[in-house]
KOLVEX-219966 format. One record per residue (C-alpha): residue in one letter; residue number from 1; z, x, y. Coordinates in steps of 0.25 Angstrom, whole numbers. Layout:
+---------+-----+-------+-------+-------+
: residuo : num :     w :     u :     v :
+---------+-----+-------+-------+-------+
:       a : NUM :     Z :     X :     Y :
...
+---------+-----+-------+-------+-------+
This chain:
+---------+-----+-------+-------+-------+
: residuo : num :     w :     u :     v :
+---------+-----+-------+-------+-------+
:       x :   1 :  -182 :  -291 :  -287 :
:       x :   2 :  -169 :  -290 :  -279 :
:       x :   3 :  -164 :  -303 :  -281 :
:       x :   4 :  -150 :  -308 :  -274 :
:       x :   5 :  -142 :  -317 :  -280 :
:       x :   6 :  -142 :  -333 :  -278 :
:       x :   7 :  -134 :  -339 :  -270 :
:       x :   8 :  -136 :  -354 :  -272 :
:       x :   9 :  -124 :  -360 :  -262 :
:       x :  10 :  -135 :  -354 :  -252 :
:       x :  11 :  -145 :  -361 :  -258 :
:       x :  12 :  -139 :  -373 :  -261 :
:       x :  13 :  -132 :  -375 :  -245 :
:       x :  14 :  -146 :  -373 :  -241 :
:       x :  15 :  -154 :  -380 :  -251 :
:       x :  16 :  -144 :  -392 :  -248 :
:       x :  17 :  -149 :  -405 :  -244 :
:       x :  18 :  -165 :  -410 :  -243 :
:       x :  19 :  -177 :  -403 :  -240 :
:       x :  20 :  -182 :  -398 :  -226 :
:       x :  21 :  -186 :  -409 :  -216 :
:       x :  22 :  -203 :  -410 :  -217 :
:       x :  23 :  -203 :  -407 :  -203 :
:       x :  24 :  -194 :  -400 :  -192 :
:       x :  25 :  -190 :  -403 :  -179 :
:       x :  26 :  -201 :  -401 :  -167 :
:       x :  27 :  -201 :  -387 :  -163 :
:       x :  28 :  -192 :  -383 :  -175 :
:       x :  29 :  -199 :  -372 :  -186 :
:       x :  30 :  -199 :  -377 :  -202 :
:       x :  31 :  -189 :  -371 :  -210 :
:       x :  32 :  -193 :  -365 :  -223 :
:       x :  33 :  -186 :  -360 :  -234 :
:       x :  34 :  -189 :  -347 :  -242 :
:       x :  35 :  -183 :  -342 :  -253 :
:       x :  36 :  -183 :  -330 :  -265 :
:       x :  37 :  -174 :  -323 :  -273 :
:       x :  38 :  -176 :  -309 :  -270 :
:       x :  39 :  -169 :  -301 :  -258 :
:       x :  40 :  -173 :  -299 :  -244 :
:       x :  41 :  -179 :  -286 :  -248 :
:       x :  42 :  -189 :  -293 :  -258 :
:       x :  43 :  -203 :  -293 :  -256 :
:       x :  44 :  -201 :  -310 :  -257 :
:       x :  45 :  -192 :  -310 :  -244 :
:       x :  46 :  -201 :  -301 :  -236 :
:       x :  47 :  -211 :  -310 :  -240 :
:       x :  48 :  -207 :  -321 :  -237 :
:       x :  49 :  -203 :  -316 :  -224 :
:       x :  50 :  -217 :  -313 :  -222 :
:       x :  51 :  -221 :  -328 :  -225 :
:       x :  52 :  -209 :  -332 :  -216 :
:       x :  53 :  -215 :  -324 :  -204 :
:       x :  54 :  -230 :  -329 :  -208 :
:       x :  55 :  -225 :  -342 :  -208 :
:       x :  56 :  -217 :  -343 :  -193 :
:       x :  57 :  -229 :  -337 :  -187 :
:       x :  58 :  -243 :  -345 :  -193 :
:       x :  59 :  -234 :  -357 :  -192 :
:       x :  60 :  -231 :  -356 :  -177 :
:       x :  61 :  -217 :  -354 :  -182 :
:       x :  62 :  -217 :  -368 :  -188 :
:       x :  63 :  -212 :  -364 :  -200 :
:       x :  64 :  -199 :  -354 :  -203 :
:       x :  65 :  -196 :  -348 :  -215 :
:       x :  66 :  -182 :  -347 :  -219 :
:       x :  67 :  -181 :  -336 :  -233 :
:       x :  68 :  -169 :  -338 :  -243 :
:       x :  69 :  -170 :  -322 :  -253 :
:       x :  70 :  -161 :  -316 :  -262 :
:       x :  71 :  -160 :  -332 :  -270 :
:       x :  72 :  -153 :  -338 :  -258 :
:       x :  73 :  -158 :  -353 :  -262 :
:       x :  74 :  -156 :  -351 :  -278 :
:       x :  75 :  -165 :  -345 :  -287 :
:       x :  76 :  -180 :  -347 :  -290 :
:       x :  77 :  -178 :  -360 :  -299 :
:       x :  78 :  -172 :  -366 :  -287 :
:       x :  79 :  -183 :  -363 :  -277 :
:       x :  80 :  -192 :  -370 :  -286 :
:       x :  81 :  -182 :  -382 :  -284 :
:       x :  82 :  -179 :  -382 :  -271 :
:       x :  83 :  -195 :  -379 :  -267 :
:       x :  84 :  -198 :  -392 :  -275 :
:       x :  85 :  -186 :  -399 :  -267 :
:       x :  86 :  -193 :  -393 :  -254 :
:       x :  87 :  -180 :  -386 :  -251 :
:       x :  88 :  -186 :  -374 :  -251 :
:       x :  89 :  -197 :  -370 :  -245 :
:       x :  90 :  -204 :  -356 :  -249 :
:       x :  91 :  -201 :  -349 :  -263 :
:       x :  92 :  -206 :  -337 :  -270 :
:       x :  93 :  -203 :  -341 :  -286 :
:       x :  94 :  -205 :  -335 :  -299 :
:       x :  95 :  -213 :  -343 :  -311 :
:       x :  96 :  -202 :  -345 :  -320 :
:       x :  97 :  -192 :  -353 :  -308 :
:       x :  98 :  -205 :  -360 :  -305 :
:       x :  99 :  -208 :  -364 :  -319 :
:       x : 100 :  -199 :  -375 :  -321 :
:       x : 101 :  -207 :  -384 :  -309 :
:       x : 102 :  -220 :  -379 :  -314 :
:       x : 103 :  -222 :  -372 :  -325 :
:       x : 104 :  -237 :  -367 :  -321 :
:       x : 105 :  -228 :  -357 :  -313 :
:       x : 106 :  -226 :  -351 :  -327 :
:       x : 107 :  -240 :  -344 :  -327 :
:       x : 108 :  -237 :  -335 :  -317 :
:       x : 109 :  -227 :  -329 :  -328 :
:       x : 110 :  -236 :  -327 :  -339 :
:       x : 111 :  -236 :  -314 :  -346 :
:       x : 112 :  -246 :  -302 :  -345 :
:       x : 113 :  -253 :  -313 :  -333 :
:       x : 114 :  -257 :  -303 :  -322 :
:       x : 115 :  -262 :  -289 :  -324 :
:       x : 116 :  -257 :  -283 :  -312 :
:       x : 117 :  -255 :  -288 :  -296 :
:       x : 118 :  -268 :  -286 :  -292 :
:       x : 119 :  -272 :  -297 :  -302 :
:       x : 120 :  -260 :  -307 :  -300 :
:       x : 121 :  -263 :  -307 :  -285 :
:       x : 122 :  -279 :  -308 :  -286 :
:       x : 123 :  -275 :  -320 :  -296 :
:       x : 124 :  -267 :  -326 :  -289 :
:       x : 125 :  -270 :  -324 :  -275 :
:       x : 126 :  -284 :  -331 :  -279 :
:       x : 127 :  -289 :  -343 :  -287 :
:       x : 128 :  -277 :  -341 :  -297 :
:       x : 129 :  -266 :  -343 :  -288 :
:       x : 130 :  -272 :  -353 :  -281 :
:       x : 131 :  -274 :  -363 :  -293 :
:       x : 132 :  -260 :  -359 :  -299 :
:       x : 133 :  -254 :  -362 :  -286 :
:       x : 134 :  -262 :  -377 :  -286 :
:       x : 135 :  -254 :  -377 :  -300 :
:       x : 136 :  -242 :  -375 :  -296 :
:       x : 137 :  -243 :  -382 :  -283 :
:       x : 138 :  -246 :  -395 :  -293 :
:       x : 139 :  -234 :  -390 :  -303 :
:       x : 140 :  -224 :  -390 :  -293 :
:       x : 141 :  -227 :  -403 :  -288 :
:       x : 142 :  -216 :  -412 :  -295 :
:       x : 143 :  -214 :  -429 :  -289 :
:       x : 144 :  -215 :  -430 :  -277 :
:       x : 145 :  -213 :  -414 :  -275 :
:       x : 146 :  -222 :  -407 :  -269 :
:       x : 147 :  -229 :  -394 :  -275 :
:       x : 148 :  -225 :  -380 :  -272 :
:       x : 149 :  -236 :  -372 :  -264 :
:       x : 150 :  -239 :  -358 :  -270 :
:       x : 151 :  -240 :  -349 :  -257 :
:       x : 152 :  -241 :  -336 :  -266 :
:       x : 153 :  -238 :  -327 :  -275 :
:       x : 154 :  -228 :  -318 :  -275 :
:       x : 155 :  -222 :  -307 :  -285 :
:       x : 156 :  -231 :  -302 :  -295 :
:       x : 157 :  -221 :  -288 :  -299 :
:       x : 158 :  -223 :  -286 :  -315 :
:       x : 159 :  -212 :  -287 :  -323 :
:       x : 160 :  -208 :  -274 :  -333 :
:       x : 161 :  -198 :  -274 :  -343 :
:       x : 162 :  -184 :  -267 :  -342 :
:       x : 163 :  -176 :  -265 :  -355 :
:       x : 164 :  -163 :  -256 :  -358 :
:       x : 165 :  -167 :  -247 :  -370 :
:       x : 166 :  -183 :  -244 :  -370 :
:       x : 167 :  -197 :  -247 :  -364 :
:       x : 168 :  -207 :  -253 :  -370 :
:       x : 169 :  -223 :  -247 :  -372 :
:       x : 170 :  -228 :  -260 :  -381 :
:       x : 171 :  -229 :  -274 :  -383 :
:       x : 172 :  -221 :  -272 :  -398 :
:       x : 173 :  -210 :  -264 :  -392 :
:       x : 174 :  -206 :  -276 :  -385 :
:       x : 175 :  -203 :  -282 :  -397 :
:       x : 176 :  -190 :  -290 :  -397 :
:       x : 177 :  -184 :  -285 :  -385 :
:       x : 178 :  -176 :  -294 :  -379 :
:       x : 179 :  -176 :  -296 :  -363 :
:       x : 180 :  -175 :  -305 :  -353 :
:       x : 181 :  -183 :  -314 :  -347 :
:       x : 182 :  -184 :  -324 :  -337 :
:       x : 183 :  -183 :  -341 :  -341 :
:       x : 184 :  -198 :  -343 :  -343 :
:       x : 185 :  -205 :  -346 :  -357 :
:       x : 186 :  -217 :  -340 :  -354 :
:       x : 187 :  -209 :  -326 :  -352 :
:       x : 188 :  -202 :  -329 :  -367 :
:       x : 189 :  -214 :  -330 :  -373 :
:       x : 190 :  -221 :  -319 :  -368 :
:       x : 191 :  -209 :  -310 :  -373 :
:       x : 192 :  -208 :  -316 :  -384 :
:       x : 193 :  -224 :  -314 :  -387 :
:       x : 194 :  -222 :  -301 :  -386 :
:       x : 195 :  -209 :  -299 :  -394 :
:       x : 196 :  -199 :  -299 :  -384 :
:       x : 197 :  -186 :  -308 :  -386 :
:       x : 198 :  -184 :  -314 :  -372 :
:       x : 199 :  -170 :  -317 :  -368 :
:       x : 200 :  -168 :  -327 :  -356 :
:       x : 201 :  -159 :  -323 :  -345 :
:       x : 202 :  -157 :  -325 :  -332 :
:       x : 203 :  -157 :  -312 :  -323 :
:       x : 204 :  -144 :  -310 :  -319 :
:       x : 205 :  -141 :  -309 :  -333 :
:       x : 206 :  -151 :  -300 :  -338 :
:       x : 207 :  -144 :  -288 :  -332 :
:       x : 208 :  -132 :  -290 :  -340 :
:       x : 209 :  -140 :  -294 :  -352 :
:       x : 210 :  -145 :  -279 :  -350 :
:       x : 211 :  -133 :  -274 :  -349 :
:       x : 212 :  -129 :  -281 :  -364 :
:       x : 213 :  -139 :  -275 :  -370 :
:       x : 214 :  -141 :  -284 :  -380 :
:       x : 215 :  -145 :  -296 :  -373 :
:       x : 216 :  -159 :  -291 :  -368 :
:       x : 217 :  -167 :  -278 :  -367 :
:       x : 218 :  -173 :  -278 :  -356 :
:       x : 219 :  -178 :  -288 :  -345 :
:       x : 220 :  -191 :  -289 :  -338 :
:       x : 221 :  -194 :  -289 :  -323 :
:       x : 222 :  -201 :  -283 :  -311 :
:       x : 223 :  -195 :  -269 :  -305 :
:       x : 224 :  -189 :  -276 :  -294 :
:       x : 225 :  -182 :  -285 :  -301 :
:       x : 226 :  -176 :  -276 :  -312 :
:       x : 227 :  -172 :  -266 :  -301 :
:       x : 228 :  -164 :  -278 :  -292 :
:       x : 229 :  -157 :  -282 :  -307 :
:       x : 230 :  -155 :  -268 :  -309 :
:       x : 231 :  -161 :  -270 :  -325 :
:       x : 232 :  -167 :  -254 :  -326 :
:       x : 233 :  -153 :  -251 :  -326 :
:       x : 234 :  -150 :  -259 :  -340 :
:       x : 235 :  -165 :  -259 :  -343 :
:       x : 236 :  -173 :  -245 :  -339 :
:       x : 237 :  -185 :  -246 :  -347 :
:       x : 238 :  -195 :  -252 :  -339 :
:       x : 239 :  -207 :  -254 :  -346 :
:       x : 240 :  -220 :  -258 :  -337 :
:       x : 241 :  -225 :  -271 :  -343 :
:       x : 242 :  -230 :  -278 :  -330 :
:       x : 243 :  -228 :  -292 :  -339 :
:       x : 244 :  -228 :  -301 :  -330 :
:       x : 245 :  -229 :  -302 :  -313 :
:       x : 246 :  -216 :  -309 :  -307 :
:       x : 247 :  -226 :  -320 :  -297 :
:       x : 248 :  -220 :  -327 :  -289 :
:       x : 249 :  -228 :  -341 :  -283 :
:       x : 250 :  -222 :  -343 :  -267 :
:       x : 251 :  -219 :  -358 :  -267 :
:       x : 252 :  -219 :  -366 :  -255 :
:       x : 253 :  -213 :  -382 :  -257 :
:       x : 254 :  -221 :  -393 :  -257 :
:       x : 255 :  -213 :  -400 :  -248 :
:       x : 256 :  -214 :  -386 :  -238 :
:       x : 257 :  -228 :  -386 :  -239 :
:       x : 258 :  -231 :  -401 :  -237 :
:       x : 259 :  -223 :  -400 :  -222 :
:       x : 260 :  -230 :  -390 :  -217 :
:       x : 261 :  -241 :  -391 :  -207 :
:       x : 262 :  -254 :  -386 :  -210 :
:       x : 263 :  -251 :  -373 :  -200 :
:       x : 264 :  -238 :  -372 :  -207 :
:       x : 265 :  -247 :  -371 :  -221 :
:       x : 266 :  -255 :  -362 :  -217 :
:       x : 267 :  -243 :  -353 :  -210 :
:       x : 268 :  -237 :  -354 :  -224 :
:       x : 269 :  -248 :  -350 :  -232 :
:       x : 270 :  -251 :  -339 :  -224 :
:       x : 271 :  -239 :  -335 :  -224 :
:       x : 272 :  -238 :  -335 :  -239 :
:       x : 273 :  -250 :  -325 :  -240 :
:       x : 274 :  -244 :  -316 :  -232 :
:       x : 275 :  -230 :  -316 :  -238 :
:       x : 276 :  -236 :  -315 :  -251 :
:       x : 277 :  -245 :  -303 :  -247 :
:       x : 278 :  -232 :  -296 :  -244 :
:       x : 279 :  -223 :  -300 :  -254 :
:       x : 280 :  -232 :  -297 :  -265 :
:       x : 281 :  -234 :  -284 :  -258 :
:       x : 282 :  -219 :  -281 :  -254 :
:       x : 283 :  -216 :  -286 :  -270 :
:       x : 284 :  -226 :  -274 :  -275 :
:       x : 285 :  -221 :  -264 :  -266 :
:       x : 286 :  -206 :  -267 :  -271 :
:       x : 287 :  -210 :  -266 :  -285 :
:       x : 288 :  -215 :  -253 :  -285 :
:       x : 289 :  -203 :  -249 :  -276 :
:       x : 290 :  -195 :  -254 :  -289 :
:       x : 291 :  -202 :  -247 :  -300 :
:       x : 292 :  -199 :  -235 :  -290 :
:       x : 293 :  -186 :  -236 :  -289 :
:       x : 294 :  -185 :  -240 :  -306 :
:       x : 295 :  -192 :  -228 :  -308 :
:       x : 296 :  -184 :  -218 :  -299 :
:       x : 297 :  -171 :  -222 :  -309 :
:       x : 298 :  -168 :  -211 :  -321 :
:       x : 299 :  -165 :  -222 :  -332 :
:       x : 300 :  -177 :  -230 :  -328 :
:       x : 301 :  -187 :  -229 :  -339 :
:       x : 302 :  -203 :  -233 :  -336 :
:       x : 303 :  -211 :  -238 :  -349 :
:       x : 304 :  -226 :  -240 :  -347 :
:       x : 305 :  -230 :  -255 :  -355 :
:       x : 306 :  -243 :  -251 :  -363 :
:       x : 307 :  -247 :  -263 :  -369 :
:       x : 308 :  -248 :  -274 :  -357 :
:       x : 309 :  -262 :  -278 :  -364 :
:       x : 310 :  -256 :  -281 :  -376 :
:       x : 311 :  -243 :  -289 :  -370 :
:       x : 312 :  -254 :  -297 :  -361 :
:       x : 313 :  -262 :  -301 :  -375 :
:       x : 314 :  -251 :  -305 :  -381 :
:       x : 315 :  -247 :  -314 :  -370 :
:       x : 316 :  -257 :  -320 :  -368 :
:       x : 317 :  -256 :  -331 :  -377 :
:       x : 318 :  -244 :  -335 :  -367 :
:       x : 319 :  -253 :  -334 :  -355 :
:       x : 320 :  -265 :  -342 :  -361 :
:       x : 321 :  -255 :  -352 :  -367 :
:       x : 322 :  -248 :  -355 :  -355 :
:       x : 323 :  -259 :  -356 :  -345 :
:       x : 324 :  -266 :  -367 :  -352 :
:       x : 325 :  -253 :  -375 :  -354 :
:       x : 326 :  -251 :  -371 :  -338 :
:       x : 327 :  -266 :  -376 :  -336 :
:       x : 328 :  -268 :  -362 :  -330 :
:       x : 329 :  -278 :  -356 :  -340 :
:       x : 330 :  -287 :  -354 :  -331 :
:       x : 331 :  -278 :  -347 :  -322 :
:       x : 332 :  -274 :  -338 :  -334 :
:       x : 333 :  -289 :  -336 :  -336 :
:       x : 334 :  -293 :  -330 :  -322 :
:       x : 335 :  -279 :  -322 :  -320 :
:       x : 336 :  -286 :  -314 :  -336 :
:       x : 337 :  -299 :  -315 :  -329 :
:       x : 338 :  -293 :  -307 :  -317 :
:       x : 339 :  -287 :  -297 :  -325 :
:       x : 340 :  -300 :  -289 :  -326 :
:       x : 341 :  -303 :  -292 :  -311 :
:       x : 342 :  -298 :  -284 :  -302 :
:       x : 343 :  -299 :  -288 :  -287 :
:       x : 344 :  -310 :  -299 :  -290 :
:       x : 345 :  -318 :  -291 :  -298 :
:       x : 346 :  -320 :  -288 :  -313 :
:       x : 347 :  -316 :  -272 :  -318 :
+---------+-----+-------+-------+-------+
């Protein structure tokens, strides 16, 4: 996704100092502070935008939303921080920045997890998502430190794979590949199942660890994301593995949420169904408009993945594994259950 880069003496003039008063003056609006690191042109920002607008007019303009984009206040390790310190107030943020608070974030990541985005928004807009959210409400609560509230979910693009020299049809030809991935164990052990070598690396590196060649291969991501790091011009095999969907929880502060009136509450969670409506929505439509604009290049190569069944059974030991150290088996259990539902019903 179109990411600008971080400015932290922003971040840190206005992070400076204690968290916002519980209560502002007669008369005078609550502040709150968004933030997320794509641009203004993201789905995200429109999103939050929406859930702004939402929030002013079901609160009786009680409440007004101030958004930070393009990583204004620090990355998304920082927001984890600076929600927890109730410094910020309204965050979008990936599992992997998430994961050091609480690591029951991490399932979210699990390989081969969701079979497509009718099933990740079914699962998690019903009974999954509510018990994971109760999960990670009680995860996040740390001393004397209020939980996060999960208002959403956002995200959900499938990641592919980018390399420099070739595309891959099977599970086997991936073997020993070296490419980069993101800081998470559970992502290393998934590659590694499969025969992959996983390299660490932080992304402004990777484009540079293309261009060496003999640092990495190739690097994983959704078509968004590699068109705004410009990887299919190192990397322009791009074969379709759907792997994994990039899902972001929308976390609101404990110490947010506990100093809002019961309208307030109920302005913020409506607003939160409706930003998420449209972001999800704006996010799908920008995908497509990125594999477009991939596919209208001449060096761009597309490589169909044929053996997703066969890299989402040998995964599976991960996904089982990690559930029941997570205490989310159950969880794993009906996400499988929905993968021959379709809408509610069974095939």
């Amino acid at each position: 996704m179109p990411f600008a880069p971080l400015t932290f003496l922003v971040a840190l003039i206005f992070l400076a100092g204690a968290p916002a008063p519980a209560a502002e003056p007669a008369g005078e609006p609550l502040k709150l502070k968004a933030a997320h690191i794509a641009d203004e042109s993201f789905a995200w920002h429109k999103g939050l935008e929406r859930f702004r607008d939402v929030a002013r007019a079901k609160s009786q303009n009680t409440l007004e939303v101030q958004i930070y984009p393009s990583g204004m206040l620090g990355s998304e390790r920082d927001y984890v921080q600076y929600l927890l310190q109730g410094v910020l107030d309204v965050a979008p943020v990936a599992p992997t920045a998430a994961g050091a608070l609480a690591r029951e974030v991490a399932f979210l990541e699990l390989p081969c997890l969701w079979k497509d985005q009718d099933h990740w928004q079914r699962s998690l807009d019903a009974e999954v998502g509510r018990q994971l959210a109760e999960v990670l409400e009680r995860a996040t609560t740390k001393g004397n430190n209020p939980g996060f509230r999960v208002l959403g979910y956002w995200g959900g693009s499938e990641l592919h794979l980018a390399a420099r020299s070739r595309g891959f049809q099977a599970v086997k030809e991936l073997a020993s590949i070296r490419l980069r991935v993101q800081d998470s164990a559970v992502q290393q052990e998934m590659w590694k199942v499969l025969g992959v070598e996983p390299v660490i690396l932080p992304m402004a590196s990777t484009i540079t660890a293309l261009q060496k060649g003999n640092v990495i291969e190739g690097v994983d991501g959704t078509f968004v994301s590699l068109l705004a790091m410009k990887a299919p011009d190192l990397a322009p095999h791009v074969t379709l593995t759907g792997h994994a969907a990039s899902i972001r929880p929308l976390f609101m502060s404990g110490h947010t949420w506990k100093k809002l009136s019961a309208v307030q509450q109920r302005a913020i969670l409506d607003a939160a169904r409706e930003a998420t409506v449209l972001a999800r929505s704006l996010e799908a439509q920008q995908s497509q408009e990125a594999e477009a604009q991939l596919k209208t290049r001449p060096n761009v190569q597309f490589h169909p993945f044929r053996e997703k069944p066969l890299m989402r059974e040998q995964t599976q030991g991960i996904r089982q594994r990690v559930a029941a150290e997570l205490g989310l088996a159950a969880l794993l259990d009906a996400i499988d259950v929905a993968w021959t539902e379709k809408g509610g019903k069974k095939k």
